[in-house]
N, C-alpha and C positions, 0 to 999 in steps of 0.2 A: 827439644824443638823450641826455635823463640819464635814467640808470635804475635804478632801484634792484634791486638783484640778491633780497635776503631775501623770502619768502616767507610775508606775516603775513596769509592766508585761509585756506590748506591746504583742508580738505576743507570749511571756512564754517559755515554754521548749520543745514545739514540734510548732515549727514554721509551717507556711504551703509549700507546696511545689509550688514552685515557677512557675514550668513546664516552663521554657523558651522555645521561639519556638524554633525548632528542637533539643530540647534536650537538648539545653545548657548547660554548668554547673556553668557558673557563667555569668551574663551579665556587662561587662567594660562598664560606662558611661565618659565620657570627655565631661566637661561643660569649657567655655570659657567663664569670664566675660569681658565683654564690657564695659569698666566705662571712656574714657580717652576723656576728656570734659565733663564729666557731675560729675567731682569731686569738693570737697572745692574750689572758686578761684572767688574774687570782681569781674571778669569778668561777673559771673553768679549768679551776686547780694550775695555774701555770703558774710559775714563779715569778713573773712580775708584764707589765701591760707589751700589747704590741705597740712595732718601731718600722712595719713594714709597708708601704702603698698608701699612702696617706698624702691631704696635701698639707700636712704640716712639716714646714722647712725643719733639716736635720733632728728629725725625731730622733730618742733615742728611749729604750726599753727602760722605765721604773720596775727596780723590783720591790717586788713584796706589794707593790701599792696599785689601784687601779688607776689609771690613767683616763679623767673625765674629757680632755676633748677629743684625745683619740677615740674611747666609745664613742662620743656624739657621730662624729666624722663616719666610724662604721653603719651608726646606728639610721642616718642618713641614707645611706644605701638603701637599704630596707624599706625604710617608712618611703621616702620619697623618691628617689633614682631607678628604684625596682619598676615600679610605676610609670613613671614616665616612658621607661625606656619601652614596658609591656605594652602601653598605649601606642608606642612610635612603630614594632614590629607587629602588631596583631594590625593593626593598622594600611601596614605596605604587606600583610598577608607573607611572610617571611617568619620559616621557623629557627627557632634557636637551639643551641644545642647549651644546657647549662651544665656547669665545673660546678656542682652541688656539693661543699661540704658537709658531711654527714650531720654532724653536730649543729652548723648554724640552721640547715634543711630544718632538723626538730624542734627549732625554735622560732618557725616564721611559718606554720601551717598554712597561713591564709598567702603568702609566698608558692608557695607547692601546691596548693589547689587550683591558682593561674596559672601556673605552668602547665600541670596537666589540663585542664580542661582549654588550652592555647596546643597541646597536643604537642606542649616543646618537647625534644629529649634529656630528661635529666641524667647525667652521665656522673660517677663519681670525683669528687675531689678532696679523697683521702676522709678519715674521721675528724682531725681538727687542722686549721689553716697552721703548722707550724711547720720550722724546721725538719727534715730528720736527716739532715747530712751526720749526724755523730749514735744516730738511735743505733745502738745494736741489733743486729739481723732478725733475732725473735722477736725484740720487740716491735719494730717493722712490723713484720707478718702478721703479729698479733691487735697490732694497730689496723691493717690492713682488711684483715677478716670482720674487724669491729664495726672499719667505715660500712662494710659490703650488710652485715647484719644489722645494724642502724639506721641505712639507707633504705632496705627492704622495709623493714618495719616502719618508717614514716612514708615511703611514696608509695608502697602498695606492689611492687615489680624489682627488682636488683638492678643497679646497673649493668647495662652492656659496655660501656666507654668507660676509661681511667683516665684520672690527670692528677699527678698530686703538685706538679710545679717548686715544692718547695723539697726537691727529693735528693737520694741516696746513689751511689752509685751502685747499690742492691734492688733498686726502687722495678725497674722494670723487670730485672729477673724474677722475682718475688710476683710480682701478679702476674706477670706469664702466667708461671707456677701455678697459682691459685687455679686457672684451668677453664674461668670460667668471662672470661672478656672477650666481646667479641676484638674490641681495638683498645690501643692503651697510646697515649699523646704525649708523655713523656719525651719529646725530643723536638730539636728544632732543625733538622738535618736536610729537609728537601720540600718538595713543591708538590710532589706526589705522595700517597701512601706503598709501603713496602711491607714485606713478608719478615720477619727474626722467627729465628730458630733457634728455639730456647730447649735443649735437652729434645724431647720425644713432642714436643710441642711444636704447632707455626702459630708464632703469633702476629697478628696485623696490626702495623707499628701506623697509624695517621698522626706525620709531625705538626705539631705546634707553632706560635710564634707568639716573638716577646718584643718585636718591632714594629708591625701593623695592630698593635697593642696600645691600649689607651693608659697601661700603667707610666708609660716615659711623660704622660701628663705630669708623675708625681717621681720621676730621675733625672739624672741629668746626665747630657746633655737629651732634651727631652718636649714636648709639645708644649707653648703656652698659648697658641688656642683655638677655638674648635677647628680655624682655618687650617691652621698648622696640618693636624690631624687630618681633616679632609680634603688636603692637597696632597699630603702622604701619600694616607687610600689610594684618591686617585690614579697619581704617578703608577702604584706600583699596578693594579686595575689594567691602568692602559698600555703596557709593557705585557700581563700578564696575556691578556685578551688578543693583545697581535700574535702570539706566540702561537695559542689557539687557533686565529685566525690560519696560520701557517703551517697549520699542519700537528702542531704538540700542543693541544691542551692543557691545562695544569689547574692547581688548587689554591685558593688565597685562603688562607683564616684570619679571622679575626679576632683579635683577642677585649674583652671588654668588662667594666667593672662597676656595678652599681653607684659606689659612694665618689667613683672617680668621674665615667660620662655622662654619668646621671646628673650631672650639677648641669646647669639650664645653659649655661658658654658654650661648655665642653658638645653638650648633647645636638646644639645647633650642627657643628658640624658634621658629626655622626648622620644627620636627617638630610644635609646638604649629599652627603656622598651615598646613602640610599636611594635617593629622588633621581641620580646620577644613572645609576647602573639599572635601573629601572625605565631608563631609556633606551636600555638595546631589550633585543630581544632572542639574543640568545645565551643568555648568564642563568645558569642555573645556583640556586642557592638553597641547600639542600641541611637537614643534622647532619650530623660527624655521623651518626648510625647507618644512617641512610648512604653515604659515601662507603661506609665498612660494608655494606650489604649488596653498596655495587660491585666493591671492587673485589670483595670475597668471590662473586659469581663470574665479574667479568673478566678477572686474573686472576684464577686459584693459586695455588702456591705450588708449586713440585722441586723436590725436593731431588740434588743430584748430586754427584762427589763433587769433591772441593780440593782441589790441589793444596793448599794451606791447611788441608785437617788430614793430609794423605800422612802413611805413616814412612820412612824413608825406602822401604824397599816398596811399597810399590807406585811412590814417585816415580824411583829409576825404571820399576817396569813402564810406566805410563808414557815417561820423559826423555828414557833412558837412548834412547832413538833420533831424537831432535835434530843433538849435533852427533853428526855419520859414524858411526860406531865411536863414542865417545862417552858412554854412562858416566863416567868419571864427573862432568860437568852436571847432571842431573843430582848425583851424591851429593856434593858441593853446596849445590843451590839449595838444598834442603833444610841446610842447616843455617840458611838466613835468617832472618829475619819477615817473615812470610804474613800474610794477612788476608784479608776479604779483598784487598787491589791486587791482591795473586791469585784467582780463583776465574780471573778470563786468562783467554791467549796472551795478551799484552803484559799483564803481569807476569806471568812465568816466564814470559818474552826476556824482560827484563831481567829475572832474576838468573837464568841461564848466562844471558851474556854477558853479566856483572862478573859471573865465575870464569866465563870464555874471558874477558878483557883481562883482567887480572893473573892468569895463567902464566905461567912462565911461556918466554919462545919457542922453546921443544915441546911444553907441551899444542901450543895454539899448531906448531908445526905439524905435530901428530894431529890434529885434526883435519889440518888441511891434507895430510896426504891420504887419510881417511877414504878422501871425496875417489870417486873412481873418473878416468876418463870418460870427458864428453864423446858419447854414440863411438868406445873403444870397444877391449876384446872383453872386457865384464857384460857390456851391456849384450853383445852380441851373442854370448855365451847364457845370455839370462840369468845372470848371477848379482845382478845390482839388488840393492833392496828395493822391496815393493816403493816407498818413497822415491827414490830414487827412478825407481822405473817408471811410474806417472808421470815424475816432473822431466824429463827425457821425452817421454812420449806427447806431452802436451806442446813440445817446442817443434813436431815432429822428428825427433832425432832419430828414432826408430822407425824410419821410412824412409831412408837417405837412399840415394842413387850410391851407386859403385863408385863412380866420381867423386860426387861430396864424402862416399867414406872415407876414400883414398886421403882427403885435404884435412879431411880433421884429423886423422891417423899420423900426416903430416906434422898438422900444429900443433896436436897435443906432444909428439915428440921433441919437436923443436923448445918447446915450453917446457916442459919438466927439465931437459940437458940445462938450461937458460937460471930455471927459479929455484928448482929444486923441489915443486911440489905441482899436480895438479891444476889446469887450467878451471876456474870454479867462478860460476857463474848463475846465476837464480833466474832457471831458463824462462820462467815463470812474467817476468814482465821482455820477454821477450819474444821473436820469431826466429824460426832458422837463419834469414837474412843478419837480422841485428845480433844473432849471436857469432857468426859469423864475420862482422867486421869489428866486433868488441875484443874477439880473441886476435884478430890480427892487428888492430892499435896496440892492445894491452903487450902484447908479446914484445915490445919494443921496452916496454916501463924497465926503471934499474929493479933489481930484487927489492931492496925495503920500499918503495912504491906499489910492485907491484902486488908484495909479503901483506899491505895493510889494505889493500882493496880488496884481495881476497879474504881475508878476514870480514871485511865488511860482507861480502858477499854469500858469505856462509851465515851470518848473522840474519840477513833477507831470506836464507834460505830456510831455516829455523823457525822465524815470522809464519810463511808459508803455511809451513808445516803445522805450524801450532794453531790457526786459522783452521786446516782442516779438522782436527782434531777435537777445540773445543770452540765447537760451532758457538 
């Protein structure tokens, strides 16, 4: 089986409805990460200082050595940007959801006693702010287990949320795993939160973001100043909120960093685009917990087959049906290239008639002659397949006068002597009428005209098909 792992449907083109409580139309989240001591620095056994989110132009990591203005820069965060920022939201009564480094958490007590008694949510953010794109898998895990029992032990409770940001392509299978998160942010993929299924696990994925983000204060191309930033917000805000307005609600996050919007320029902005949405009145701005705790209740997760995890025989039984006694194309498709955009109708859609277009002409022929005559002596005899016999009887072809049977008995004759295969049609966006004068135009086409319209129309038919099937 080849399969592709990535996930490019997510929730498709009719998302779900969000129903924020009371109504909301968009719910603002403000995450604050926490990193300042638990970043690169020999102090905290690393091989040489951090080079990452800072606003010093092209840093670059000293090893072996600590790096004095980069601590100051973190260490600024802390003493002063923490503060500011705790006065700006305790203030507009707006809680936070903090990206709590295990490690710097233990070193800023008087840090994590404002947060809890501010009643913010501290969520984890890994044991130390570094890399682990090259950690080997145990040590991951082992890193992972360390943040979750370090973080206990200074705030008094374990995280419910994860975010480690600076992660693995193991990073979120690994706290799945762990068992015990209620959400994990690891991703920047959508606007809503979603269900992963991770082995015997559902875990609840709430994505992230790194562009409504105040670190491009410190990348580039990236914010120089707070206006910047708070016409951002905004923009995306008033885009998000009409959407709401219209019927789909959705999620903004905000991403944010002590040493970064905490400096007095940056922060104005920030305070401009609070004071902003704090003029409507119906933006809920809620923790990332609180989001996980709605969306856990208000869309549980259920769990159901998945065409792309099917095994190849009972594909074909599932599939095998589609195109008119044709299993042959369901085999085929199997051994695509398959993925999570194959797991609605549309994608299997797809992947069938990759196999149907590509066929040789004998075979696409055997499928057309497959199809039985329109309201002929199969149908009359009750011998069509049940598909077949719905989409027949939805055009009412199974109710035909003596008259109109005579005429199609007719055209279908006339038609097969002519192409060589069944008149074929996807009675389905049709009436008795229109099918009726479709087969007396069509009957006129030369054969390779009218050889690839019916192709196409089998293709429609299939669509149909697989619409009912997976609702």
């Amino acid at each position: 089986m080849k399969r592709y792992p990535r996930n490019m449907i997510g929730h498709g083109a009719m998302p779900p409805d969000a129903a924020w409580p009371g109504g909301a139309k968009i719910a603002v989240q403000f995450v604050l990460n926490y990193e300042e001591g638990g970043e690169n620095n020999i102090l905290h056994g690393d091989a040489g200082s951090e080079a990452f989110l800072s606003d010093i132009a092209g840093a670059a990591s000293w090893s072996g050595q600590r790096h004095w203005n980069m601590e100051s820069i973190y260490d600024y965060g802390a003493r002063a940007g923490f503060w500011r920022l705790h006065r700006m939201f305790t203030a507009a009564n707006i809680p936070l959801t903090i990206y709590g480094v295990a490690s710097a958490l233990a070193r800023s007590p008087e840090q994590v006693a404002a947060m809890k008694a501010a009643d913010w949510e501290i969520a984890s953010h890994g044991l130390k702010w570094v890399e682990h794109k090259d950690m080997p898998e145990k040590d991951e895990r082992a890193a992972i287990a360390e943040a979750i029992r370090l973080h206990t032990e200074v705030v008094g409770t374990r995280p419910r949320g994860w975010y480690t940001g600076r992660c693995s392509e193991n990073t979120v299978r690994l706290v799945a795993e762990e068992g015990g998160f209620d959400y994990i942010s690891d991703t920047y993929d959508d606007d809503l939160p979603y269900w992963l299924e991770v082995g015997d696990r559902d875990q609840l994925i709430i994505p992230y973001t790194l562009e409504a983000n105040d670190m491009r204060f410190a990348t580039a191309p990236g914010y120089i100043t707070g206006e910047q930033f708070y016409q951002y917000l905004k923009d995306a805000f008033d885009l998000l909120h009409a959407e709401g307005e219209a019927g789909a609600p959705k999620m903004m996050s905000i991403g944010l960093h002590c040493r970064l919007i905490g400096r007095p320029g940056k922060a104005a902005g920030l305070k401009r685009f609070i004071d902003y949405i704090q003029s409507f009145e119906n933006v809920w701005c809620p923790r990332r917990i609180d989001i996980a705790d709605h969306w856990t209740k208000t869309h549980p997760h259920q769990r159901r087959e998945r065409p792309s995890q099917m095994a190849q025989d009972r594909f074909v039984t599932v599939f095998g049906g589609i195109f008119e006694h044709s299993p042959w194309i369901a085999e085929r498709a199997h051994g695509l290239e398959l993925g999570p955009a194959h797991d609605r109708a549309a994608g299997v859609h797809n992947a069938l008639c990759r196999v149907f277009r590509t066929a040789s002409e004998a075979e696409r022929l055997g499928v057309l002659t497959a199809h039985p005559d329109l309201a002929g002596k199969l149908a009359a005899a009750k011998r069509l397949t049940a598909e077949s016999t719905n989409e027949q009887a939805s055009a009412g072809l199974d109710a035909l006068t003596d008259k109109e049977r005579a005429h199609f008995t007719q055209l279908n004759t006339s038609y097969v002597e002519k192409h060589g295969f069944p008149f074929i049609i996807a009675v389905r966006d049709h009436d008795k009428a229109s099918i009726l004068a479709a087969f007396e135009q069509r009957i006129g086409n030369d054969r390779d005209r009218e050889f690839a319209e019916a192709c196409r129309q089998v293709e429609r038919i299939a669509e149909f098909r697989l619409r009912d099937l997976l609702q």
